[in-house]
DONUMAR-275265 format. One line per 8 residues: number of its first residue (from 1); their letters; for each residue y, x, z of N, C-alpha, C. Coordinates in pm, whole numbers, plus 50000, padded with zeros to 5 digits. Atoms other than C-alpha are relative to their C-alpha. Layout:
NUM	a	Y:X:Z:Y:X:Z:Y:X:Z  ... $
This chain:
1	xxxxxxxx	50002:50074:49874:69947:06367:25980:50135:50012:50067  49871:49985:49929:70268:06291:26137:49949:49978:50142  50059:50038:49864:70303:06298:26516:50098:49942:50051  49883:50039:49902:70537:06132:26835:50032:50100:50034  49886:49912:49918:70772:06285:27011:49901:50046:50137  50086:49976:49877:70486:06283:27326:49862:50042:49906  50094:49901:50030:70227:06456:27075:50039:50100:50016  49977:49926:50107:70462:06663:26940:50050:50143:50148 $
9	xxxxxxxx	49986:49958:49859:70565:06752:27360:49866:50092:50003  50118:49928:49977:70186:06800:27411:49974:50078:49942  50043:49841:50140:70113:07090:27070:50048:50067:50100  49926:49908:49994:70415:07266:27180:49946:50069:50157  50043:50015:49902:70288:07256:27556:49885:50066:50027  50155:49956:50006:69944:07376:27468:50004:50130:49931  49983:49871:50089:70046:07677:27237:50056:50091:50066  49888:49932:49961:70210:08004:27325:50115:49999:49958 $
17	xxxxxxxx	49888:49956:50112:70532:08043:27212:50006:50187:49982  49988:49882:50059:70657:08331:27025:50038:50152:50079  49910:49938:49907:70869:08460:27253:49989:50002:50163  50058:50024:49785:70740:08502:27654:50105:50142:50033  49936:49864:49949:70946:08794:27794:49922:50084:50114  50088:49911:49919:70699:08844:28060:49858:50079:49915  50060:49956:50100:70478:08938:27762:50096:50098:49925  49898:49881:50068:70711:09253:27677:49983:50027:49867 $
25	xxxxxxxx	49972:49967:50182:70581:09314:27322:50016:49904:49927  49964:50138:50026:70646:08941:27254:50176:50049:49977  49854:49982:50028:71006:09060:27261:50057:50048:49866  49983:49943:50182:70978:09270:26915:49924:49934:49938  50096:50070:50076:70735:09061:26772:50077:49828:49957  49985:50158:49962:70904:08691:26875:50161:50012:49804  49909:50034:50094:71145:08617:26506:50109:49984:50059  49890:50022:49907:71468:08646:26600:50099:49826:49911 $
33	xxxxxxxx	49898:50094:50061:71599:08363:26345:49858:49851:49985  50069:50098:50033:71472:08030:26264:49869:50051:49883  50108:49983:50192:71111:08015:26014:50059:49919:49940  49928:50099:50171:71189:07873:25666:49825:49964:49999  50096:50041:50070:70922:07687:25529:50006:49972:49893  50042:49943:50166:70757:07775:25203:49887:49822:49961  50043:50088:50055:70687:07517:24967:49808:49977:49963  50145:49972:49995:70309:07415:24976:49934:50002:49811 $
41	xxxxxxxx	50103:50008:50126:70052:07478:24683:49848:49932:50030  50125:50106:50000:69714:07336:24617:49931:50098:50068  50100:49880:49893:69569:07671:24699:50047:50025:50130  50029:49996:49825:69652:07675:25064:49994:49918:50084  50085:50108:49964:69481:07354:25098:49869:50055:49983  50173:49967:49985:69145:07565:25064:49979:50117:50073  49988:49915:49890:69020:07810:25273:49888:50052:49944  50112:49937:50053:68773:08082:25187:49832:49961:50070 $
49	xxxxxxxx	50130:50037:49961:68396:08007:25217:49858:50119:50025  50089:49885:49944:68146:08285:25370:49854:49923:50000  50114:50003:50059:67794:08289:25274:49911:50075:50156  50056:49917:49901:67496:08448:25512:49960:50183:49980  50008:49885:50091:67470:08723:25270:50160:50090:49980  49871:49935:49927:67862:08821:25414:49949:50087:50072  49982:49845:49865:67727:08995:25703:49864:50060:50013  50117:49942:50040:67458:09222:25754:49918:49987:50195 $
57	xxxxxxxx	50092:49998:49838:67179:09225:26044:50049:50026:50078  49973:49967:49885:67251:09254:26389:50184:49999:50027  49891:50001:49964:67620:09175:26354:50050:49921:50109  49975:50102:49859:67599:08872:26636:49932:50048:50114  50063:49971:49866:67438:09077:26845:50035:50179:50055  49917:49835:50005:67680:09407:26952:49887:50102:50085  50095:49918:49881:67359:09521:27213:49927:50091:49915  50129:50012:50095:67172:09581:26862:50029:50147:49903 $
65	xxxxxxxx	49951:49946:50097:67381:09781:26680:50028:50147:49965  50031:49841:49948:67281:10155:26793:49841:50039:50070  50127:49934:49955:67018:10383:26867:49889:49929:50149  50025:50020:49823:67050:10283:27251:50060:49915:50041  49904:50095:49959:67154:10017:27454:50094:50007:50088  49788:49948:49936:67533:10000:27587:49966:49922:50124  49985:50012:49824:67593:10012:27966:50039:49911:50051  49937:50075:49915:67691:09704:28153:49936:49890:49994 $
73	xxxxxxxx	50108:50098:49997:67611:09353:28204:50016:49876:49884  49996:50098:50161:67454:09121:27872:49976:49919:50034  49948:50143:50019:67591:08822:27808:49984:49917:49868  50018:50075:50137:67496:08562:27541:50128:49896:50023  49898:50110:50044:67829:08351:27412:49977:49937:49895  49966:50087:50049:67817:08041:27270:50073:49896:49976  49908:50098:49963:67994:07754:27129:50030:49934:49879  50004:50091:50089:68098:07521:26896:50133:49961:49890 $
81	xxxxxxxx	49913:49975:50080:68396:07519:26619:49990:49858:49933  50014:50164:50012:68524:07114:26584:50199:49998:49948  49893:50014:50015:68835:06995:26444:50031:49873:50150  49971:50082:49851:69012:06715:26717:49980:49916:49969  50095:50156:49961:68806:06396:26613:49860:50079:49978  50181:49964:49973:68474:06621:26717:49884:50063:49874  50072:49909:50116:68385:06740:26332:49988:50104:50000  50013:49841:49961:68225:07030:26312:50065:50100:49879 $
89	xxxxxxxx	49965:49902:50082:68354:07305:26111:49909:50081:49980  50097:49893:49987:68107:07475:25928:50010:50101:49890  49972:49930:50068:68078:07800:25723:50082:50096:50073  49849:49902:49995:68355:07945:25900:49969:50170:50032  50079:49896:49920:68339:08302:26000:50105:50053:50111  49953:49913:49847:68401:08431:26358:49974:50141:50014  49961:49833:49962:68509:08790:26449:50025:50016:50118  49953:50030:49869:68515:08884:26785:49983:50168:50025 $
97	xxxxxxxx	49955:49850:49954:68661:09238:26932:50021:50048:50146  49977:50000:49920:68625:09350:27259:50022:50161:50116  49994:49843:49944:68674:09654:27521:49824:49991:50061  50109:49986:49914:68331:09797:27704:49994:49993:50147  49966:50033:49909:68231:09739:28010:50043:50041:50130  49923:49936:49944:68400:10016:28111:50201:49958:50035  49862:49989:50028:68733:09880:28005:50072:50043:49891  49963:49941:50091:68790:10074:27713:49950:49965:49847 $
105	xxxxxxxx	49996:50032:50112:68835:10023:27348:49930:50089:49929  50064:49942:50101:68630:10201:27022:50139:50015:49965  49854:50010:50119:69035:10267:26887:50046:50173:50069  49935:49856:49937:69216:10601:26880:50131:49997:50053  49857:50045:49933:69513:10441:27021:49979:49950:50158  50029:49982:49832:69299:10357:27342:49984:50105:50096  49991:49882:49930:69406:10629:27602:49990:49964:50150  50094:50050:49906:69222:10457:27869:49901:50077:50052 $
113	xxxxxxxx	50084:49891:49986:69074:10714:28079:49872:49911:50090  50200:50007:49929:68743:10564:28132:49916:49998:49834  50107:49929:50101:68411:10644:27926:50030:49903:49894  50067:50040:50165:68323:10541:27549:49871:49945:50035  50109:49974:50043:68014:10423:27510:49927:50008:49879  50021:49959:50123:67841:10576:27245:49893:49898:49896  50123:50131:50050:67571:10251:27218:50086:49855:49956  49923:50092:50002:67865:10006:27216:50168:50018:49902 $
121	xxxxxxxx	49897:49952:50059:68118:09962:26910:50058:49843:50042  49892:50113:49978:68294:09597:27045:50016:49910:49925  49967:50104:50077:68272:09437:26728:49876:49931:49945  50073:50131:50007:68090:09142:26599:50048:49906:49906  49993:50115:50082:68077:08851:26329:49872:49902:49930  50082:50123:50021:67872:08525:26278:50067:49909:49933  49917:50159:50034:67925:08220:26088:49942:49902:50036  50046:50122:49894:67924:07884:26231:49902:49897:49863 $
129	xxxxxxxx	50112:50048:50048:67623:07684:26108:50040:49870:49973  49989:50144:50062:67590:07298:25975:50084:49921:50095  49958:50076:49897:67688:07193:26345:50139:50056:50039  49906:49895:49990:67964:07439:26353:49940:50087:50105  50020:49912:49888:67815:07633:26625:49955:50156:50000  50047:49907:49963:67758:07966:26704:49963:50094:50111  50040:49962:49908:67603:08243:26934:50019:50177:49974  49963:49825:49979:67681:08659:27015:49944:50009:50099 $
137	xxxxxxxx	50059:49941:49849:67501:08865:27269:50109:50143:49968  49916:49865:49983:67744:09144:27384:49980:50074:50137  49998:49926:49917:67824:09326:27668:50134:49937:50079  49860:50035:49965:68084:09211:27944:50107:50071:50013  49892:49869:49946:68399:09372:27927:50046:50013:50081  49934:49955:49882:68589:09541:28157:50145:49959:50032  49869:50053:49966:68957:09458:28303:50050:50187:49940  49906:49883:50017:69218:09764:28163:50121:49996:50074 $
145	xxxxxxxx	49839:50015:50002:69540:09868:28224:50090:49997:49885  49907:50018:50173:69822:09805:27945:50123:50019:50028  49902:50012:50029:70143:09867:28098:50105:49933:49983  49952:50108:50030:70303:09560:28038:50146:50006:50144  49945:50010:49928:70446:09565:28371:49935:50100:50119  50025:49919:49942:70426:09719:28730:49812:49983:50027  50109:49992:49954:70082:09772:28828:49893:49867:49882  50046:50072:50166:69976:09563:28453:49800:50031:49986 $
153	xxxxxxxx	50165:49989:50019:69574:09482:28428:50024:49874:49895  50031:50113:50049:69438:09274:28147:49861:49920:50066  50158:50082:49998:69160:08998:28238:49909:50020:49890  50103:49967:50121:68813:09088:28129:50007:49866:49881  49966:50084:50144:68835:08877:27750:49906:50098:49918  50014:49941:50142:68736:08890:27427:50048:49936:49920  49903:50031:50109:68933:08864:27112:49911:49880:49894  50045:50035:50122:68806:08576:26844:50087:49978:49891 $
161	xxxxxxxx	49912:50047:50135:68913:08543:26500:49892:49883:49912  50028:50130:50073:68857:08245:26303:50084:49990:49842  49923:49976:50158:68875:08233:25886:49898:49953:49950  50106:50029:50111:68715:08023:25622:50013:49838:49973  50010:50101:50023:68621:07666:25577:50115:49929:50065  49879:50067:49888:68883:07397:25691:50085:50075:50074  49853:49895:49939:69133:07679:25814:50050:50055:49931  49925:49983:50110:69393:07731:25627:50066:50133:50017 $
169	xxxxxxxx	49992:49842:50041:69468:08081:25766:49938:50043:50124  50088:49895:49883:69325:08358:26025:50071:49947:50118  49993:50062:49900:69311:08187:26367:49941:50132:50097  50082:49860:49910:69308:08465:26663:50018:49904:50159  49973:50026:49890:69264:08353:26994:49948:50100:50093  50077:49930:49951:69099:08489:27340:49906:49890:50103  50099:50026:49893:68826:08409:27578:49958:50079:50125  50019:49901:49887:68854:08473:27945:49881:49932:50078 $
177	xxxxxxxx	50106:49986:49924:68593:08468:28173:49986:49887:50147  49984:50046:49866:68567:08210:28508:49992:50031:50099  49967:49904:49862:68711:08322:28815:50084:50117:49991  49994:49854:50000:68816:08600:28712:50159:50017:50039  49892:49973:49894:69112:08704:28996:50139:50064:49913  49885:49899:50094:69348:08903:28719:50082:49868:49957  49918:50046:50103:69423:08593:28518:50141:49905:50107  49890:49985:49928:69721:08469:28796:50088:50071:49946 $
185	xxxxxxxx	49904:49915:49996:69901:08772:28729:49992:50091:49829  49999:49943:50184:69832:08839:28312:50109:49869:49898  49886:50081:50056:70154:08727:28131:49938:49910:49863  50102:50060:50133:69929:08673:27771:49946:49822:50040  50029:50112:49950:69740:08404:27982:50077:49927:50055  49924:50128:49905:70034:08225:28185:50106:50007:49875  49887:50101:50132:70266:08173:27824:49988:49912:49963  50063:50110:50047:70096:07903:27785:50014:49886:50092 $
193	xxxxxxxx	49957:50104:49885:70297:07631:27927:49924:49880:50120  50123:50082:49896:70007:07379:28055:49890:50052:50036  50124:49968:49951:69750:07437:28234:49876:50009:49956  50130:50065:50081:69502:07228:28117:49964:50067:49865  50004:49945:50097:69555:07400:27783:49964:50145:50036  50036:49891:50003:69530:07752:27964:49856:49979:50013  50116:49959:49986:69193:07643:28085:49904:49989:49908  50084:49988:50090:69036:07615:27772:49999:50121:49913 $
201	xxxxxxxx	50026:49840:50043:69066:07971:27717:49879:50053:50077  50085:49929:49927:68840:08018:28000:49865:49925:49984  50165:50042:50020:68467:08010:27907:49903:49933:50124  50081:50096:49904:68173:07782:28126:49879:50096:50024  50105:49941:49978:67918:07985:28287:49889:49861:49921  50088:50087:50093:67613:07794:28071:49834:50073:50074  50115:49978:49951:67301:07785:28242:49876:50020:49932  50092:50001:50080:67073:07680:27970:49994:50098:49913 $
209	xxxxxxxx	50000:49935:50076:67202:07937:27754:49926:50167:50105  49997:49869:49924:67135:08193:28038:49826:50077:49989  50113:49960:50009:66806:08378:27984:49938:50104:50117  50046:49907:49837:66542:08513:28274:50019:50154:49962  50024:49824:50021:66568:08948:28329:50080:50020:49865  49942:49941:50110:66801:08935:28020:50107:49970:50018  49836:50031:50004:67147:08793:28023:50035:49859:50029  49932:50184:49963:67374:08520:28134:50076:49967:49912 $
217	xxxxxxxx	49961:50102:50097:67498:08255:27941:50155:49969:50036  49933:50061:49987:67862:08149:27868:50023:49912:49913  49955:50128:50076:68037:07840:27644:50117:50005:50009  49828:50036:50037:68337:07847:27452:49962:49944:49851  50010:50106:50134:68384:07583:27231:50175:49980:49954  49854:49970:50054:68764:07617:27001:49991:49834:49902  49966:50131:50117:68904:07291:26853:50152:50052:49990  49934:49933:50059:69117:07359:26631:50130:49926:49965 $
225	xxxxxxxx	49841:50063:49975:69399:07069:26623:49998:49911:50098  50002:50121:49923:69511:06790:26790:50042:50069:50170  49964:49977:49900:69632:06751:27138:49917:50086:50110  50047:49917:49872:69370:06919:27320:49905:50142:49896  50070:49869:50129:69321:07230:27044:50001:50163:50136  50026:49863:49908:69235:07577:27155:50169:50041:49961  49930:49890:49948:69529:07783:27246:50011:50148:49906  50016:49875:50033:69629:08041:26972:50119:50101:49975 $
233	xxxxx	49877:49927:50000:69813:08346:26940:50071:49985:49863  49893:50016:50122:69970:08276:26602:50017:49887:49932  49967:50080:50026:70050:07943:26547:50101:49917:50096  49895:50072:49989:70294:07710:26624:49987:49858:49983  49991:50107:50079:70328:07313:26587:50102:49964:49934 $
């Protein structure tokens, strides 16, 4: 697919770039020289294909996945995995990583002095069905600190990864939350030159999905090209 010069505006517009400086570890990370591009093969025109017999019980549902249930407030996420003329992508499999709703990570590199919980490990994977869609019940996370800058909080999020059918490699993005007062002042979220493109990071409170005495419902739906694609951290147009 070739594009115009006013697509090719809009990608670049909608993506992060490599390089944000208010994103400080963007600074060692961002290539310091031009990419080369590698000659294509047939094989990375296919993309691996995940079965239901990939993952094992209770992986879409992180509330499930211990003795006891983890502290804070449950949330069912859903949503829908479409290329940009509305096809669904199906097969694929989603990974999604998040802190508790303390704030804090399952990692031994998180030195985040708030609790663990011992009912809540953060992680999660589903694959998207005939319609592409899928659904996770988790836990909401918490806002951290990271450092980044003076007085540095991340917006409560959660991490997805995307790998398999029709994707030709591991797609990571995030999903923030509506309203939520942090994302103003979180560099991750404002690299992202348009707007309109940041707000499709931020999930739809979802009513129907919301269930009585059990949990509220959000909606994030990721398209994956085209001018109005999700927003990811490792790609480029």
């Amino acid at each position: 697919m070739t594009h115009s010069a006013e697509d090719r505006r809009v990608l670049l517009a909608s993506q992060p770039p490599y390089l944000h400086p208010p994103y400080v570890s963007s600074k060692k990370r961002a290539p310091a020289r031009p990419l080369v591009a590698l000659p294509s093969a047939l094989a990375s025109f296919k993309g691996p294909v995940f079965g239901q017999d990939s993952l094992q019980p209770g992986d879409c549902d992180l509330t499930k996945q211990h003795s006891g249930e983890p502290l804070g407030e449950r949330i069912i996420v859903i949503g829908k995995v479409t290329d940009d003329d509305g096809h669904p992508v199906r097969g694929a499999l989603i990974e999604i990583w998040q802190a508790n709703a303390a704030g804090r990570y399952k990692h031994k590199n998180d030195s985040h002095a708030a609790p663990l919980d011992p009912n809540f490990s953060g992680c999660g994977r589903v694959i998207t069905d005939n319609e592409g869609r899928y659904s996770f019940v988790s836990i909401k996370p918490g806002a951290y600190p990271w450092r980044n800058h003076e007085n540095a909080w991340r917006p409560a999020h959660i991490h997805f990864s995307l790998f398999g059918a029709g994707i030709l490699s591991r797609l990571v993005t995030q999903m923030y939350f509506p309203n939520d007062p942090l994302l103003p002042f979180d560099p991750i979220y404002n690299s992202i030159p348009d707007e309109s493109a940041r707000q499709r990071l931020v999930s739809q409170f979802d009513w129907a999905t919301t269930q009585p005495e059990h949990a509220l419902g959000y909606r994030f739906d990721v398209i994956l090209r085209g001018n109005r694609s999700t927003p990811m951290e490792n790609t480029r147009p």
